[in-house]
N, C-alpha and C positions, 0 to 999 in steps of 0.2 A: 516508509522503509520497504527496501525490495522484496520480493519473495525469498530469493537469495539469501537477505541478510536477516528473515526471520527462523530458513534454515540455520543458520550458523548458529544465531543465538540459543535454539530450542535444544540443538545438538549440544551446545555450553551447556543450558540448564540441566539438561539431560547427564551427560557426565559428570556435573556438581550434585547430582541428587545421589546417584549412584555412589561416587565418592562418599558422601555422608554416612551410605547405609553403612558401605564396607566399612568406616570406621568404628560406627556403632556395634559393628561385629568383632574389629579387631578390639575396641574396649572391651567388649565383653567375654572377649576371649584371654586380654591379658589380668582382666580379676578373677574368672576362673581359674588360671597356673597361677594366679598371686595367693590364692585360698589356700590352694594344694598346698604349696610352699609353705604357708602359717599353719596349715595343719600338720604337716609334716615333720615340720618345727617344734608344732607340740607332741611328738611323739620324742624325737629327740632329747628335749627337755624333762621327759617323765624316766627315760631312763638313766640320765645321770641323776634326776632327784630321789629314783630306786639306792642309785648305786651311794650317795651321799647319806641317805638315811642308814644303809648297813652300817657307814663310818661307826657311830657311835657305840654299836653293838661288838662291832670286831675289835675296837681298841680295849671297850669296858673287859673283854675278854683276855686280851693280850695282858692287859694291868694288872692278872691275877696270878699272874709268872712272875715269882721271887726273882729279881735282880735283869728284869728284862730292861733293855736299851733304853732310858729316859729320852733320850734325842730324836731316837726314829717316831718313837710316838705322838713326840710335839710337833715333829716335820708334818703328820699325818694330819695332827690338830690342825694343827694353822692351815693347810692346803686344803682341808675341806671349808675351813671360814673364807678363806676367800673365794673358793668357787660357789658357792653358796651365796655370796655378795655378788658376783657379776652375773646380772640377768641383762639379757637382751630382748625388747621390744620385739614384737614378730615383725611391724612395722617398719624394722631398722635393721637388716638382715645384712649390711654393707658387709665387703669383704674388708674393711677394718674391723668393725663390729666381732667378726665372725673371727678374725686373728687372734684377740684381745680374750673372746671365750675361751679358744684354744688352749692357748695360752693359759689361764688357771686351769683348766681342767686337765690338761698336762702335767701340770705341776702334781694335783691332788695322783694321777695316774703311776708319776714317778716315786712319790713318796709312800702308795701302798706296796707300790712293787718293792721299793725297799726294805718295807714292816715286813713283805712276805718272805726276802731273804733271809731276814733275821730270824724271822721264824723255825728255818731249816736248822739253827744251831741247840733249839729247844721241842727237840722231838715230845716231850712230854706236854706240852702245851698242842703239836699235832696232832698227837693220839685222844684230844677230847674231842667227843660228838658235837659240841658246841661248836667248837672251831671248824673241826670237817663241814657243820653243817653252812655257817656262814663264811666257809672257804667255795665251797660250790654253790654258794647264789650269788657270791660274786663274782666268780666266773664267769657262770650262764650272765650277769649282768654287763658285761664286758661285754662278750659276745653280742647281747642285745646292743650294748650303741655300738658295734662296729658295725650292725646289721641298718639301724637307725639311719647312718651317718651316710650308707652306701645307699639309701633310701632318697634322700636329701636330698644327697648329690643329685641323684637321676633327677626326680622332680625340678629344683632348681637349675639344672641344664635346659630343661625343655621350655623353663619359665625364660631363660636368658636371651638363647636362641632365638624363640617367637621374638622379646621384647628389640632384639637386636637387628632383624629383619627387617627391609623397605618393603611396604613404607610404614608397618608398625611403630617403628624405632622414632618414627614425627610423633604418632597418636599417644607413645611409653612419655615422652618427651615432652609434650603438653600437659598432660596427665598425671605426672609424679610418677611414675613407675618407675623406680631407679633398680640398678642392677643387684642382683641376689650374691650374696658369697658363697664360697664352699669350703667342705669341712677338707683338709689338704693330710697328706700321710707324713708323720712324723720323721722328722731326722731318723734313718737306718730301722723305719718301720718295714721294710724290705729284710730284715731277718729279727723279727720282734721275737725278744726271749719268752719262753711257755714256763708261765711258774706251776714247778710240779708238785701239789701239795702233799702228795701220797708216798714219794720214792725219797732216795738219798739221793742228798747234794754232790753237785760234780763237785771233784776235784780243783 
C-alpha cells in the first residue's frame, strides 16, 4: 500500500476513534438529563401524593356538616381512587403516558374545586380550624405541583433538545432514549379561578 493510501486510512481510523469517544460522551450526557428527568419526576410525584393523602382528611371533615352534598363527595372519592391507580414508570415518561396522568389528576383537581365551592354555602363548616387548617395545605400543595410541574417542564426540554440534536438524536436512537413528555396547561388555565377560602362568595 502507498504512503498515500496509509494516509487516508490512519486519517479514517483516526475520525472512527474520535467519533466513538464523542458518542461515549453524548451517552453519557443523555443519562445524565435522563436521571434529572426521573428525578424530577419523583418530585412531582410526591407532591400530588401530598396532595392525595390530604383527600381523606378534608372529606372525613366535610362528612361532619349535617345535610352536606352526598354527590360532590363521592365525585371527590372516586377522583382520588383513580388518580391514585394511575402511576407512571419514570422509565415511560411518553407524552401519551404523560396525557393519560393528566388526565386523572385533572379530574381529582376538578372535583375538589368543586367540594370547595360547595363549601362557600356552609360557612359554619369554614369557620372550623380544622378546615382552615387543611384548606391551607392544600393550597400551598397546589402551588407546590404548579411549581413541580414548571420544574419538569424545564429539565425535560433540555433532556429533549440534547436528545433531538445531530448527531445525538443517531446515539438517543440506538440507545432507547425515547422522547420525554410535558405536563401542558389546562383548557382556560390562562384565567384559572382562586378559591377564596376566607371571604364571601361572589355573586
Amino acid at each position: 500500500m502507498k504512503k498515500a493510501g496509509w494516509i487516508i486510512l490512519g486519517v479514517i481510523v483516526l475520525i472512527l476513534v474520535i467519533f466513538v469517544f464523542r458518542a461515549f460522551g453524548w451517552y453519557n450526557k443523555l443519562v445524565t438529563l435522563d436521571e434529572e428527568v426521573k428525578a424530577q419526576w419523583g418530585n412531582v410525584e410526591n407532591v400530588y401524593q401530598r396532595r392525595s393523602d390530604l383527600v381523606p382528611n378534608l372529606v372525613a371533615t366535610v362528612k361532619g356538616v349535617a345535610g352536606f352534598e352526598q354527590q360532590t363527595l363521592t365525585g371527590v372519592i372516586e377522583a382520588r381512587a383513580k388518580a391514585t391507580s394511575m402511576q407512571i414508570d419514570a422509565n415511560t415518561l411518553t407524552p401519551e403516558n404523560m396525557e393519560r396522568f393528566e388526565q386523572v389528576q385533572g379530574q381529582l383537581s376538578s372535583a375538589l374545586s368543586r367540594l370547595m365551592v360547595t363549601v362557600e354555602r356552609y360557612p359554619e363548616l369554614k369557620a372550623t380550624q380544622s378546615f382552615q387548617d387543611l384548606s391551607a395545605q392544600l393550597e400551598g400543595t397546589e402551588n407546590r405541583i404548579a411549581n413541580e410541574r414548571r420544574k419538569f417542564n424545564d429539565v425535560a426540554k433540555v433532556y429533549n433538545t440534547f436528545r433531538r440534536r445531530f448527531p445525538q438524536s443517531i446515539i438517543a436512537s440506538m440507545t432507547g432514549f425515547e422522547a420525554c413528555g410535558y405536563f401542558k396547561a389546562q383548557e382556560g388555565a390562562d384565567q384559572a379561578p382562586k378559591v377564596d377560602f376566607g371571604g364571601t362568595p361572589n355573586a
